[in-house]
NUFI-364098 format. One record per residue (C-alpha): residue number from 1; x, y, z; residue in three letters. Coordinates in steps of 0.1 Angstrom, whole numbers, plus 5000, padded with zeros to 4 digits. Layout:
<bamis>
     k   east   north     up     r
   NUM      X       Y      Z   ala
...
</bamis>
This chain:
<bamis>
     k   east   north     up     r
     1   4909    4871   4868   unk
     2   4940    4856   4887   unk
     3   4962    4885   4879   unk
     4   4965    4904   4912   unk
     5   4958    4941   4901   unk
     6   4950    4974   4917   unk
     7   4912    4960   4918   unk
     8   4929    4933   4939   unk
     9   4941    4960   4965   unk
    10   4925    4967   5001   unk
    11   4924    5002   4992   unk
    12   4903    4997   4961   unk
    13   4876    4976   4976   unk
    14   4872    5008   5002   unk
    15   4870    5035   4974   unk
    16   4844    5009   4955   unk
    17   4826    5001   4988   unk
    18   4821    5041   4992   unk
    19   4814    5046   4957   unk
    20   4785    5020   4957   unk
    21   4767    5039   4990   unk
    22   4782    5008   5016   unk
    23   4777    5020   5049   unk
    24   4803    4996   5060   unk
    25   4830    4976   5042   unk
    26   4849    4950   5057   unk
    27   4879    4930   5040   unk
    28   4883    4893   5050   unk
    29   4920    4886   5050   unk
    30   4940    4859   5039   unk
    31   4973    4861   5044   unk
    32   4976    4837   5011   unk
    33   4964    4866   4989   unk
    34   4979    4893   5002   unk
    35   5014    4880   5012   unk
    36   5012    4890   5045   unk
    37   4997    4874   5079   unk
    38   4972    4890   5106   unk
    39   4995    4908   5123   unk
    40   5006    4934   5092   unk
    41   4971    4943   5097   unk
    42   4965    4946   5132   unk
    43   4997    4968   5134   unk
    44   4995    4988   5099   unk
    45   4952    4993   5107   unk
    46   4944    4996   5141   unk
    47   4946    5032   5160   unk
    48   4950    5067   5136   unk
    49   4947    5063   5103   unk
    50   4964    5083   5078   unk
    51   4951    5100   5046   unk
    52   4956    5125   5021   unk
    53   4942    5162   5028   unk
    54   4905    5165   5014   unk
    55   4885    5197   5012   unk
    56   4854    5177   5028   unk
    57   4877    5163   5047   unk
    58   4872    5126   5036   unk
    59   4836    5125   5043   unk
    60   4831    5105   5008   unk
    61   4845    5076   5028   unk
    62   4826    5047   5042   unk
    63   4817    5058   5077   unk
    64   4829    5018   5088   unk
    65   4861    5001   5072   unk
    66   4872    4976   5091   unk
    67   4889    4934   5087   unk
    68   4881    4904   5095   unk
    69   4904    4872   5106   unk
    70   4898    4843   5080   unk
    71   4879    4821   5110   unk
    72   4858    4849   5119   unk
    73   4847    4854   5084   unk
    74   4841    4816   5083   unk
    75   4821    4816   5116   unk
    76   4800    4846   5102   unk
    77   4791    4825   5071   unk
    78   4783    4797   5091   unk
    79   4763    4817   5120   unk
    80   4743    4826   5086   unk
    81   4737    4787   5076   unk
    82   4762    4796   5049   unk
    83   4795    4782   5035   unk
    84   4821    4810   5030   unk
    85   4845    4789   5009   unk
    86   4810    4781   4984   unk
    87   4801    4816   4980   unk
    88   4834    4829   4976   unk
    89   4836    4806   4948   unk
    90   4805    4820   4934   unk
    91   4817    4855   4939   unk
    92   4845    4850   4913   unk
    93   4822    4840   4887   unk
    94   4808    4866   4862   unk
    95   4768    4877   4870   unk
    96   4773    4868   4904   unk
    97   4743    4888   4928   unk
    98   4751    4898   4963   unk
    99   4728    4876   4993   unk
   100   4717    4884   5022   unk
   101   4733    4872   5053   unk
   102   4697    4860   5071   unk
   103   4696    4870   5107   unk
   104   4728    4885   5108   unk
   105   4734    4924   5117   unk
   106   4756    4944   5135   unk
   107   4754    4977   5154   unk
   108   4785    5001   5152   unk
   109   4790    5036   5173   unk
   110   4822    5054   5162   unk
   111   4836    5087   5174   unk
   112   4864    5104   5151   unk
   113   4886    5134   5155   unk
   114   4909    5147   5128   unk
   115   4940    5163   5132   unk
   116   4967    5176   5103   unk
   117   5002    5171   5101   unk
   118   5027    5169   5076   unk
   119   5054    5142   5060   unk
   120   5081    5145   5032   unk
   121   5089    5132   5002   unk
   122   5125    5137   4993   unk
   123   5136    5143   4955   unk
   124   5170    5150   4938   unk
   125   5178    5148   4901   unk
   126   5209    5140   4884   unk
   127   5205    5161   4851   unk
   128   5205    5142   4819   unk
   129   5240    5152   4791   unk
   130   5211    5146   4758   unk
   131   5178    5145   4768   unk
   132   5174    5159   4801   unk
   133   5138    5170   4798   unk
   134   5132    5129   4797   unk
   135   5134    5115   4837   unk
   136   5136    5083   4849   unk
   137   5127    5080   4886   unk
   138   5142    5055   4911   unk
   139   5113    5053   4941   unk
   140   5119    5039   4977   unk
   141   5095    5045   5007   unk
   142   5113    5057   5039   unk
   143   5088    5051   5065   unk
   144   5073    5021   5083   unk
   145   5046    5012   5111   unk
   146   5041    4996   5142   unk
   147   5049    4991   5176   unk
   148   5058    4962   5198   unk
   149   5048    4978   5237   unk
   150   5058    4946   5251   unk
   151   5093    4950   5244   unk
   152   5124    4964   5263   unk
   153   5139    4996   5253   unk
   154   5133    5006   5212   unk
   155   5095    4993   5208   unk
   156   5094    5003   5174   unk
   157   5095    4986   5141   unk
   158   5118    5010   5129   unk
   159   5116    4991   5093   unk
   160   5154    4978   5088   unk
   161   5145    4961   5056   unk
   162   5110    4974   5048   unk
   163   5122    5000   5036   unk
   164   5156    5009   5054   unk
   165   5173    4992   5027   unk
   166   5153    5009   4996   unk
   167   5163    5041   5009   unk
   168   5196    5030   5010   unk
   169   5196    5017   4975   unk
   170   5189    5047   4967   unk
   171   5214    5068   4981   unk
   172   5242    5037   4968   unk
   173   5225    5045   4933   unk
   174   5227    5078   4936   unk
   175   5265    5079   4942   unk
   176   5268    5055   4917   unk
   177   5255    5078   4895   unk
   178   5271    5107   4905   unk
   179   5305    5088   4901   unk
   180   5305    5075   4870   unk
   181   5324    5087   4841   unk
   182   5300    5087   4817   unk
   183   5270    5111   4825   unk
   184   5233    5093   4822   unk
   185   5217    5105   4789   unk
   186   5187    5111   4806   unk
   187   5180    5127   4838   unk
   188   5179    5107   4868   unk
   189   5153    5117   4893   unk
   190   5155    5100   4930   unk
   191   5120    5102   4952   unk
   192   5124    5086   4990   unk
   193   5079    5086   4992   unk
   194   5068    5088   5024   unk
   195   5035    5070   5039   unk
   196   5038    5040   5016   unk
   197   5028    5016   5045   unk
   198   4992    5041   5049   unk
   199   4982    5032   5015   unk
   200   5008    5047   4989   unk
   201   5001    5081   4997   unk
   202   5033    5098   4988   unk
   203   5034    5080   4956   unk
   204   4998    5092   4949   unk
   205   5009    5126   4963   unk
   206   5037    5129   4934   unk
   207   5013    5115   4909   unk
   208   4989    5145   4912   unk
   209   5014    5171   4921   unk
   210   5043    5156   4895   unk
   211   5079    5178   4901   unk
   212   5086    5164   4866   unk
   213   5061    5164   4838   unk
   214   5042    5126   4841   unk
   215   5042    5127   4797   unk
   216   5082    5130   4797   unk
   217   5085    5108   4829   unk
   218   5103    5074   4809   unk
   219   5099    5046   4833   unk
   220   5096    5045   4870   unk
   221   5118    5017   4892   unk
   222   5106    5012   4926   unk
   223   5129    4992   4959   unk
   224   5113    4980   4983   unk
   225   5124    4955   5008   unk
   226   5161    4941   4994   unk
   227   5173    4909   4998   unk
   228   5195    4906   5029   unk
   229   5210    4870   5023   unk
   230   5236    4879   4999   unk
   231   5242    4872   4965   unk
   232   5216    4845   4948   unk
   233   5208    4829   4919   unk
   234   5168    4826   4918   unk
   235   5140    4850   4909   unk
   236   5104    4850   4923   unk
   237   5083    4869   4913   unk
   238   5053    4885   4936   unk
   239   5019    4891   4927   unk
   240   5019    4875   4896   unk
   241   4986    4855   4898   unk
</bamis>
């Protein structure tokens, strides 16, 4: 469908790529789509990758996950005598079969080493007056990626808006909160996530490992990324379709 869901995501086509035996998956990106150009990916993807602790360690993974730039996907299809804008066409339509790319193979020697290391998520709760075994959570991510080596003194992207300004939402909130004369009826539960920009994994971390009980968890509201040019009159909506 045109609905962007969670089978839409980067992260699913991995964890389907793996599940289907792929010995390699690679994403074509277009920065359309996702709502972000090249350089997202190059910065967020490239180098250590981050994951959640697995007993084996991940090895259910495919051993090859990688991108490719729009024009290299094209030139790829073409090197094949085939037209990436026709099949990806046909790959939206219902019974479509996967073809072979004639002539076309690659050869791929990786060397990986694992190390642990921890990150935080950060959780306070305001405690409901009438029903404060009911939460509503108020989510913002606290870290970001990438570095720009070219430049002078502070070379990284130290994430002002994405997500600076969530986790400061937050806090405002939970003053707010705090201040206000009349107590919320439910509790209030704030979470600052952590690796949101490796592929949700504090999120996913609370989700398995819930503080609160998920079945009396009321509604989640997540900030990420605030508008910065002051007060405005228009909605958009991202990721509709």
């Amino acid at each position: 469908g045109n609905t962007m869901t969670y089978y839409g995501r980067w992260t699913y086509k991995y964890e389907e790529a793996a599940r289907q035996g792929a010995a390699a998956a690679l994403i074509v990106h277009e920065t359309g789509a996702a709502g972000y150009g090249w350089e997202v990916v190059s910065n967020s993807w490239s180098g250590p990758q981050i994951t959640l602790k697995a007993d084996n360690l991940n090895a259910d993974k495919n051993q090859i996950e990688g991108w490719l730039t729009l024009d290299s996907a094209k030139a790829l299809f073409a090197a094949a005598n085939m037209d990436y804008e026709t099949m990806k066409s046909a790959a939206t339509q219902q019974g479509f079969n996967p073809v072979a790319m004639a002539d076309i193979k690659a050869s791929v020697t990786i060397e990986n080493s694992i190390r642990h290391s921890e990150s935080q998520n950060v959780i306070a709760i305001l405690p409901g007056s009438e029903r404060p075994e009911e939460t509503i959570i108020y989510t913002a991510h606290w870290d970001h990626l990438g570095m720009d080596p070219e430049l002078e003194g502070d070379q990284i992207y130290n994430g002002a808006i994405d997500n600076a300004t969530g986790t400061a939402g937050l806090l405002a909130l939970a003053r707010q909160f705090k201040n206000h004369p009349v107590p919320p009826k439910r509790s209030i539960v704030f979470l600052s996530v952590t690796a949101e920009e490796s592929g949700l994994l504090g999120s996913a971390w609370y989700g398995e490992n819930p503080v609160f009980p998920l079945a009396q968890t009321v509604a989640n509201i997540n900030i990420d990324a605030m508008g910065m040019n002051g007060s405005m009159k228009d909605v958009v909506v991202v990721g509709y379709g």
